[in-house]
ZALUMRO-518995 format. One record per atom (N, C-alpha, C, O): residue in three letters; residue number from 1; atom name; chain; z, x, y. Coordinates in steps of 0.02 Angstrom, whole numbers. Last residue first. Example, Ala and Ser with C-alpha at 12.3 -4.5 7.8 and 13.67 -1.06 7.14 Angstrom:
% residues 2
{"SER",2,"N","A",{354,642,-112}}
{"SER",2,"CA","A",{357,684,-53}}
{"SER",2,"C","A",{394,645,2}}
{"SER",2,"O","A",{402,670,57}}
{"ALA",1,"N","A",{390,660,-284}}
{"ALA",1,"CA","A",{390,615,-225}}
{"ALA",1,"C","A",{390,660,-165}}
{"ALA",1,"O","A",{423,712,-166}}
//
This chain:
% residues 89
{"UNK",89,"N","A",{1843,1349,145}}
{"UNK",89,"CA","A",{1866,1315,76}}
{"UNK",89,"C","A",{1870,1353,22}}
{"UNK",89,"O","A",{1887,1328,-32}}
{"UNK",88,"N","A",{1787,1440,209}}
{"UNK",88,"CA","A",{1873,1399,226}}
{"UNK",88,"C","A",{1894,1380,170}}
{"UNK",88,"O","A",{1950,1389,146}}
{"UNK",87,"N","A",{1665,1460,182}}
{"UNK",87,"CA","A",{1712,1515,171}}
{"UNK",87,"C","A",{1807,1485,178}}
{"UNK",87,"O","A",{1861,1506,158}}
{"UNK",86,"N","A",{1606,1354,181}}
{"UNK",86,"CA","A",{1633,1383,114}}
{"UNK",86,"C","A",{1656,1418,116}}
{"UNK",86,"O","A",{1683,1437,63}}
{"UNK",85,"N","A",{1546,1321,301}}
{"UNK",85,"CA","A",{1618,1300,283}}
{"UNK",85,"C","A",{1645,1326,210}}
{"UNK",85,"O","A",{1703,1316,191}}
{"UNK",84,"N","A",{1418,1391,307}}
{"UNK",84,"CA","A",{1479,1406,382}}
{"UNK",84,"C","A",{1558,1386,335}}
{"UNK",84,"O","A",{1608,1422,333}}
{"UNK",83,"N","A",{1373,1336,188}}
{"UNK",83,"CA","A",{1376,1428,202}}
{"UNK",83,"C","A",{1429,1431,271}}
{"UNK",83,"O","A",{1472,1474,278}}
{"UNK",82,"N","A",{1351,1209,232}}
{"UNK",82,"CA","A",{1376,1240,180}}
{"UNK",82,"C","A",{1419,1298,188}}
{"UNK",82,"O","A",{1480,1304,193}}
{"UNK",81,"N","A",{1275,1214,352}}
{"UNK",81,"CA","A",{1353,1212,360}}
{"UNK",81,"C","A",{1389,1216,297}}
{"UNK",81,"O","A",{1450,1226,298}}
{"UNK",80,"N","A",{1149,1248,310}}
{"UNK",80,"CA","A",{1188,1300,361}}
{"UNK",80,"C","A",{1274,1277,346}}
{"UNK",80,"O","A",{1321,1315,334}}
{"UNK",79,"N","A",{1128,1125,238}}
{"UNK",79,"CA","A",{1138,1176,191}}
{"UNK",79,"C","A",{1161,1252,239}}
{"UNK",79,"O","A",{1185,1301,211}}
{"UNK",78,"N","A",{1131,1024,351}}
{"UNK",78,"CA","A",{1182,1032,293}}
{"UNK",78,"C","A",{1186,1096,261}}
{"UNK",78,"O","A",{1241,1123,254}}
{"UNK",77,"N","A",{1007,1110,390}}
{"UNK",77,"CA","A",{1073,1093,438}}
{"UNK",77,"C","A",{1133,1077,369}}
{"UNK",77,"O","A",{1170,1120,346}}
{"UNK",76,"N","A",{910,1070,291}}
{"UNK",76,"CA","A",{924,1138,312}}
{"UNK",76,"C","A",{986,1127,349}}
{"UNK",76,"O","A",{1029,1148,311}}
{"UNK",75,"N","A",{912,942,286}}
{"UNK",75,"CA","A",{953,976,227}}
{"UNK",75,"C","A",{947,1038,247}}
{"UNK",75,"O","A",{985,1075,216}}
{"UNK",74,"N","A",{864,908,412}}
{"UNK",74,"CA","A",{909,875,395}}
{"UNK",74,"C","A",{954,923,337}}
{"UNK",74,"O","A",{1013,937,343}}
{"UNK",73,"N","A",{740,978,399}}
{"UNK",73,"CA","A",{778,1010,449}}
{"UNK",73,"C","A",{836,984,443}}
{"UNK",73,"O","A",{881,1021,466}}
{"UNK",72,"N","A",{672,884,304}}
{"UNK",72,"CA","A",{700,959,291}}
{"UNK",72,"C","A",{726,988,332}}
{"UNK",72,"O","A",{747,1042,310}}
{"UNK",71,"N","A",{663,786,395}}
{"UNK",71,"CA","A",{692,779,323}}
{"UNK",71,"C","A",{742,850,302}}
{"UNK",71,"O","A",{801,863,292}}
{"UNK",70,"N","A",{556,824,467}}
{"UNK",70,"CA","A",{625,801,509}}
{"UNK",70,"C","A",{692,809,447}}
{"UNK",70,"O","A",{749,829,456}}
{"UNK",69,"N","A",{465,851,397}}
{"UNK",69,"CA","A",{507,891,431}}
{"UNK",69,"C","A",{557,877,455}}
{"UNK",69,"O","A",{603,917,465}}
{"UNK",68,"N","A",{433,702,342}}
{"UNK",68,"CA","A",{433,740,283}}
{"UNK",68,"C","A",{477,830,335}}
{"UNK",68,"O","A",{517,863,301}}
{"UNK",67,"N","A",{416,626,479}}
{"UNK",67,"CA","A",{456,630,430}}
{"UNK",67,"C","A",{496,665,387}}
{"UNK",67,"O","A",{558,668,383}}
{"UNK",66,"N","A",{289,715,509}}
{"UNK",66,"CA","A",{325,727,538}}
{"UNK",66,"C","A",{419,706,519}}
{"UNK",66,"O","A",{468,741,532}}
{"UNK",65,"N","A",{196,641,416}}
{"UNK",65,"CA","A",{194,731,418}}
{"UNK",65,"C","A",{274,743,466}}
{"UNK",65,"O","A",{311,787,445}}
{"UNK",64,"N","A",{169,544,479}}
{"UNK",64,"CA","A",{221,547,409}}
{"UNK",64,"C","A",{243,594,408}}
{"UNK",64,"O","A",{303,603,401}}
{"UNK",63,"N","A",{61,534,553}}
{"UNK",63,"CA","A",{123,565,588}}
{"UNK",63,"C","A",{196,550,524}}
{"UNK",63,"O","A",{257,548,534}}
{"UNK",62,"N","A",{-39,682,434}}
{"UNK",62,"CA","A",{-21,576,487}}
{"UNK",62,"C","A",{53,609,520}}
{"UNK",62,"O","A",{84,662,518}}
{"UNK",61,"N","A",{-153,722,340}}
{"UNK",61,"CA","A",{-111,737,405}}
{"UNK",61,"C","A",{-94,659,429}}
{"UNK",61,"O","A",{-123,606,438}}
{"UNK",60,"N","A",{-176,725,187}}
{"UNK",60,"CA","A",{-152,692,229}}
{"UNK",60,"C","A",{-133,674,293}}
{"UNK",60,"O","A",{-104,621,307}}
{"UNK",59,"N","A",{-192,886,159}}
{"UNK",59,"CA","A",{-241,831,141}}
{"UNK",59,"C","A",{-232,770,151}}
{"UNK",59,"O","A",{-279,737,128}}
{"UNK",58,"N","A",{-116,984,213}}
{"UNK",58,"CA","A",{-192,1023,206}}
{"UNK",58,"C","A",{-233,944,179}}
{"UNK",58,"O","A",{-294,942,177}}
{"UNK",57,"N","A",{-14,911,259}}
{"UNK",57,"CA","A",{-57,953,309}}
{"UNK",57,"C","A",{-123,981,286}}
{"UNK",57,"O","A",{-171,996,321}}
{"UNK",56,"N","A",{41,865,146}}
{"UNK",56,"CA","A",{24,813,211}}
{"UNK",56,"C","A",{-24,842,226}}
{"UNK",56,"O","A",{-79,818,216}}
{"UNK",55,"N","A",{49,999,62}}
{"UNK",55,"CA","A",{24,903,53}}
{"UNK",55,"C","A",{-8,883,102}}
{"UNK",55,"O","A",{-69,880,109}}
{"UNK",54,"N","A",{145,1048,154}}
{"UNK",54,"CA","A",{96,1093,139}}
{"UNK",54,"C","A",{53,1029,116}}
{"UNK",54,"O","A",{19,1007,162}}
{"UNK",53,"N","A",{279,962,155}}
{"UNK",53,"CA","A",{225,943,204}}
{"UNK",53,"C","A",{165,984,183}}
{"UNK",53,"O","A",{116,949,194}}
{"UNK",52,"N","A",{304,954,14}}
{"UNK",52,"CA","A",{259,881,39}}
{"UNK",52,"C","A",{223,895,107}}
{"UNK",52,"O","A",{171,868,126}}
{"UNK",51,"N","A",{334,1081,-5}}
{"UNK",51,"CA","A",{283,1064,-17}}
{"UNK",51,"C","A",{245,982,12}}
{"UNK",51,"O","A",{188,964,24}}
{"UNK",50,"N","A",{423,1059,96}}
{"UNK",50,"CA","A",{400,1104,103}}
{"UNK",50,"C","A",{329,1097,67}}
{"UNK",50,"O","A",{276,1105,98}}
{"UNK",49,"N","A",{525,964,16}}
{"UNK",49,"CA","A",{485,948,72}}
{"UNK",49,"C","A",{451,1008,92}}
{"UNK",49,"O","A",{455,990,151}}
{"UNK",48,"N","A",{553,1076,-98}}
{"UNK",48,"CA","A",{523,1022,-93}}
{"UNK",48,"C","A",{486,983,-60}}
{"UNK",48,"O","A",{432,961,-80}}
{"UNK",47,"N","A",{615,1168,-28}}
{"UNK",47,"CA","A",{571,1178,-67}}
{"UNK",47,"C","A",{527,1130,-83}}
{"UNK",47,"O","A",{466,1141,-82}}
{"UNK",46,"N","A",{758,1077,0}}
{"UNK",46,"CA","A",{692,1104,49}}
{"UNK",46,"C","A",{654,1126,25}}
{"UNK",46,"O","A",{610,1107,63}}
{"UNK",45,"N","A",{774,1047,-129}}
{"UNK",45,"CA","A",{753,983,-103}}
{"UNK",45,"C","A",{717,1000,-36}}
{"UNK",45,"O","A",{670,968,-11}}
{"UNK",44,"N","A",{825,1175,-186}}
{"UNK",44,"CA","A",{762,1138,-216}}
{"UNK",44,"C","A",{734,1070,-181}}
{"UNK",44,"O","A",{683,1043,-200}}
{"UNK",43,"N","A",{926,1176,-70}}
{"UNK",43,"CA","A",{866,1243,-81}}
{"UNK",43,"C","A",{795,1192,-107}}
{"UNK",43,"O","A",{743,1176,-78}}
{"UNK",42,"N","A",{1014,1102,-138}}
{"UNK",42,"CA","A",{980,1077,-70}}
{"UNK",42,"C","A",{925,1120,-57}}
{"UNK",42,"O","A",{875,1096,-29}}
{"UNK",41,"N","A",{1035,1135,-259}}
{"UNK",41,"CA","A",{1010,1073,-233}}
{"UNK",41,"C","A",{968,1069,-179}}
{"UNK",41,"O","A",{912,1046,-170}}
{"UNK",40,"N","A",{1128,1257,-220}}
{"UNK",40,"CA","A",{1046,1260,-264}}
{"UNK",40,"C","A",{999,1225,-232}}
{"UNK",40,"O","A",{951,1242,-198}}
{"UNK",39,"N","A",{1231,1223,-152}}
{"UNK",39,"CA","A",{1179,1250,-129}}
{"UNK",39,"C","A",{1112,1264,-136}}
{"UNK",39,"O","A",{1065,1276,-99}}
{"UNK",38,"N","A",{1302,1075,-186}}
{"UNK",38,"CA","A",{1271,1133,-224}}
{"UNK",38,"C","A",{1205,1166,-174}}
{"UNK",38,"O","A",{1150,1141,-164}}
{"UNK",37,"N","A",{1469,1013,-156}}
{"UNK",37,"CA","A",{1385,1003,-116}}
{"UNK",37,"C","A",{1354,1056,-172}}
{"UNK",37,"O","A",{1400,1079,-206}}
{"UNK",36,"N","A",{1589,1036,-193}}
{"UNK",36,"CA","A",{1551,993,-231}}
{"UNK",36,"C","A",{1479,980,-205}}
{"UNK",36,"O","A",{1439,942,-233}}
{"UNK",35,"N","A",{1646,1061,-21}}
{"UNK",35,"CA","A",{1652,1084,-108}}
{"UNK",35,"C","A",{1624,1020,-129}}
{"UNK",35,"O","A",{1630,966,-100}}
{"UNK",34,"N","A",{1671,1069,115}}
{"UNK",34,"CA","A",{1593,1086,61}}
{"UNK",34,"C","A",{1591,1069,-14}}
{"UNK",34,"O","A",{1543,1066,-52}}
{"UNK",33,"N","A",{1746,1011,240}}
{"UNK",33,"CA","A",{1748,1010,155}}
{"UNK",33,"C","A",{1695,1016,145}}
{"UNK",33,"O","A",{1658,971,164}}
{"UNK",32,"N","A",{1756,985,370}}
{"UNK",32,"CA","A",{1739,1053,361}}
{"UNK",32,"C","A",{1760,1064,277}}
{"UNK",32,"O","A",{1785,1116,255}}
{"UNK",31,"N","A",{1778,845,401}}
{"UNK",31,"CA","A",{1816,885,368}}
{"UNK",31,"C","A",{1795,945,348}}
{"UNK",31,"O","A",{1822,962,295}}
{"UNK",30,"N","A",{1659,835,520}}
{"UNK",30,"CA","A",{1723,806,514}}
{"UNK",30,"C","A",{1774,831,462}}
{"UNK",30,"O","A",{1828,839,491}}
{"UNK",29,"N","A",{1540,911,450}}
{"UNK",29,"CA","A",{1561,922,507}}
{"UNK",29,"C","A",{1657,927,518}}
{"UNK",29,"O","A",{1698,972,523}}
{"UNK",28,"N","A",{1554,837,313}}
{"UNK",28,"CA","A",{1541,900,328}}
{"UNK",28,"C","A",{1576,946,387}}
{"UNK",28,"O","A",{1617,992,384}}
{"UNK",27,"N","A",{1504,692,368}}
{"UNK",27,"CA","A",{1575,718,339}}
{"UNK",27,"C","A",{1574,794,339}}
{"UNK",27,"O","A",{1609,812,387}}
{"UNK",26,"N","A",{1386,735,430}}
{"UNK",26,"CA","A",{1416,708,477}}
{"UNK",26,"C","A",{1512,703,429}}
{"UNK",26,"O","A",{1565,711,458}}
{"UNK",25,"N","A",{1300,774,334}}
{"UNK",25,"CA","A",{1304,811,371}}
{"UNK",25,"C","A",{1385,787,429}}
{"UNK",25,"O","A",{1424,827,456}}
{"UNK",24,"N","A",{1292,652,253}}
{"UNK",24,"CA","A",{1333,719,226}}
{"UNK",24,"C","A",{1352,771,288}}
{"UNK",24,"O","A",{1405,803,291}}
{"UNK",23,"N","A",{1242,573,328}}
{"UNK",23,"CA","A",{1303,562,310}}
{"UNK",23,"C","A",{1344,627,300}}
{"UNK",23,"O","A",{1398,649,322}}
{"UNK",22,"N","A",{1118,633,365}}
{"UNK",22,"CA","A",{1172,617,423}}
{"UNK",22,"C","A",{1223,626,386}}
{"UNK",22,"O","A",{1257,675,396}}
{"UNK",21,"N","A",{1076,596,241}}
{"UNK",21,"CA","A",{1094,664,252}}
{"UNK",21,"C","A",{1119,681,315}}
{"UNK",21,"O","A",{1141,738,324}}
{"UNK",20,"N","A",{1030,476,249}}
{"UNK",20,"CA","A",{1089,487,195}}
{"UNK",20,"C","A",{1103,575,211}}
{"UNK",20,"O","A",{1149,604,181}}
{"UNK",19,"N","A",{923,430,317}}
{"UNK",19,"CA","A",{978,425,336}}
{"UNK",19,"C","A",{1038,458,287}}
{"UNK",19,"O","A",{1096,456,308}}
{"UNK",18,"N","A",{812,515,259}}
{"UNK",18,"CA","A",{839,527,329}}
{"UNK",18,"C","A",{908,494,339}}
{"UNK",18,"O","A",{950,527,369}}
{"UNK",17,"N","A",{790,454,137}}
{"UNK",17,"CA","A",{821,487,143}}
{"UNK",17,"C","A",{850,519,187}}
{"UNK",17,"O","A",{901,551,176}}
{"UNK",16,"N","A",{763,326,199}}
{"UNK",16,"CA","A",{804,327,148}}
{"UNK",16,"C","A",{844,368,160}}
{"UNK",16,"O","A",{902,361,180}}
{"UNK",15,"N","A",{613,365,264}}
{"UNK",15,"CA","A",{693,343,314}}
{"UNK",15,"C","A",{743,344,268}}
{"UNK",15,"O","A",{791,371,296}}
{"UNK",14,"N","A",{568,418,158}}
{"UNK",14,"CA","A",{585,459,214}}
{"UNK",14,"C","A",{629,431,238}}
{"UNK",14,"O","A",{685,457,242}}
{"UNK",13,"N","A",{547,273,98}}
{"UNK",13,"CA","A",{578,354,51}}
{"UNK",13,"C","A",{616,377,103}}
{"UNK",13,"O","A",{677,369,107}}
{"UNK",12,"N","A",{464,219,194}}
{"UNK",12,"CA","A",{523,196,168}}
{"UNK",12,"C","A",{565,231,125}}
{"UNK",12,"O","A",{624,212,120}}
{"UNK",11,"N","A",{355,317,177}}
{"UNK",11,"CA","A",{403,296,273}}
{"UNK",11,"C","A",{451,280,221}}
{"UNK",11,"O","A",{483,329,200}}
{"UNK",10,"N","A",{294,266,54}}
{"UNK",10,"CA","A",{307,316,60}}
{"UNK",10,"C","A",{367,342,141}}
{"UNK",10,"O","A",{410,385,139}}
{"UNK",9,"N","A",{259,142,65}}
{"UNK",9,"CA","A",{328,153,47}}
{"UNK",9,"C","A",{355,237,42}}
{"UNK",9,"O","A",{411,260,32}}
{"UNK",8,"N","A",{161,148,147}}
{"UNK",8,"CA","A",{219,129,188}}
{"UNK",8,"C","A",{285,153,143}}
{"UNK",8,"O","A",{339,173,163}}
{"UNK",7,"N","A",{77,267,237}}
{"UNK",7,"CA","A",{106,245,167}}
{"UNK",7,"C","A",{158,206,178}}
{"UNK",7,"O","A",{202,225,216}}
{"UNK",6,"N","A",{-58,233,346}}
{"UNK",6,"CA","A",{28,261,333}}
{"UNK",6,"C","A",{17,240,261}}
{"UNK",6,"O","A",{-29,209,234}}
{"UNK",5,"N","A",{-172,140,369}}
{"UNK",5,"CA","A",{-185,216,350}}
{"UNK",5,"C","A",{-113,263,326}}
{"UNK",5,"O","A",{-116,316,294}}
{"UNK",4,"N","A",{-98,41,444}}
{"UNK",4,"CA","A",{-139,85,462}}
{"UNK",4,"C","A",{-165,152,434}}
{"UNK",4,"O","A",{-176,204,465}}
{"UNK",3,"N","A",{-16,54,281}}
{"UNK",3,"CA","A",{3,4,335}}
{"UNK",3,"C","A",{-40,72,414}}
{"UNK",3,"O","A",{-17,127,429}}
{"UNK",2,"N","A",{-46,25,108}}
{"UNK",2,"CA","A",{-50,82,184}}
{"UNK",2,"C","A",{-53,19,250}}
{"UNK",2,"O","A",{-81,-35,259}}
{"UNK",1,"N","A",{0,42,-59}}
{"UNK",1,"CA","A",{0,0,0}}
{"UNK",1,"C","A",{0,45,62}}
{"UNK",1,"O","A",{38,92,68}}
//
């Protein structure tokens, strides 16, 4: 299904996941608790969007493209404050 040429359910993933990594990011912050996050994880999930955008960009370009970064700058920021708060913990 494409809503102008968009994906839609593909938007509907992205916002999904856009919002759920506020969360983490946003307890994170507030109790400077890491434990139980896995650094791996989040590596393989920027790895991931990394490829969706390499995807987007060499055979999709849309402003989805922009989603799929916003995404990964989301778990890059969590995955900084990993590494900032694991040393407390």
């Amino acid at each position: 299904m494409t809503v102008n040429n968009f994906s839609f359910f593909e938007i509907l993933m992205l916002i999904c996941f856009a919002v759920s990594w506020p969360v983490s990011i946003y307890k994170a912050l507030k109790t400077k608790q890491v434990k139980g996050k896995s650094p791996y994880f989040m590596i393989i999930i920027i790895i991931g969007y990394a490829f969706g955008i390499i995807n987007k960009v060499l055979y999709d370009f849309d402003i989805v493209t922009f989603l799929w970064a916003f995404n990964m700058l989301l778990v890059s920021v969590d995955l900084f404050l990993y590494y900032k708060y694991i040393k407390i913990n």
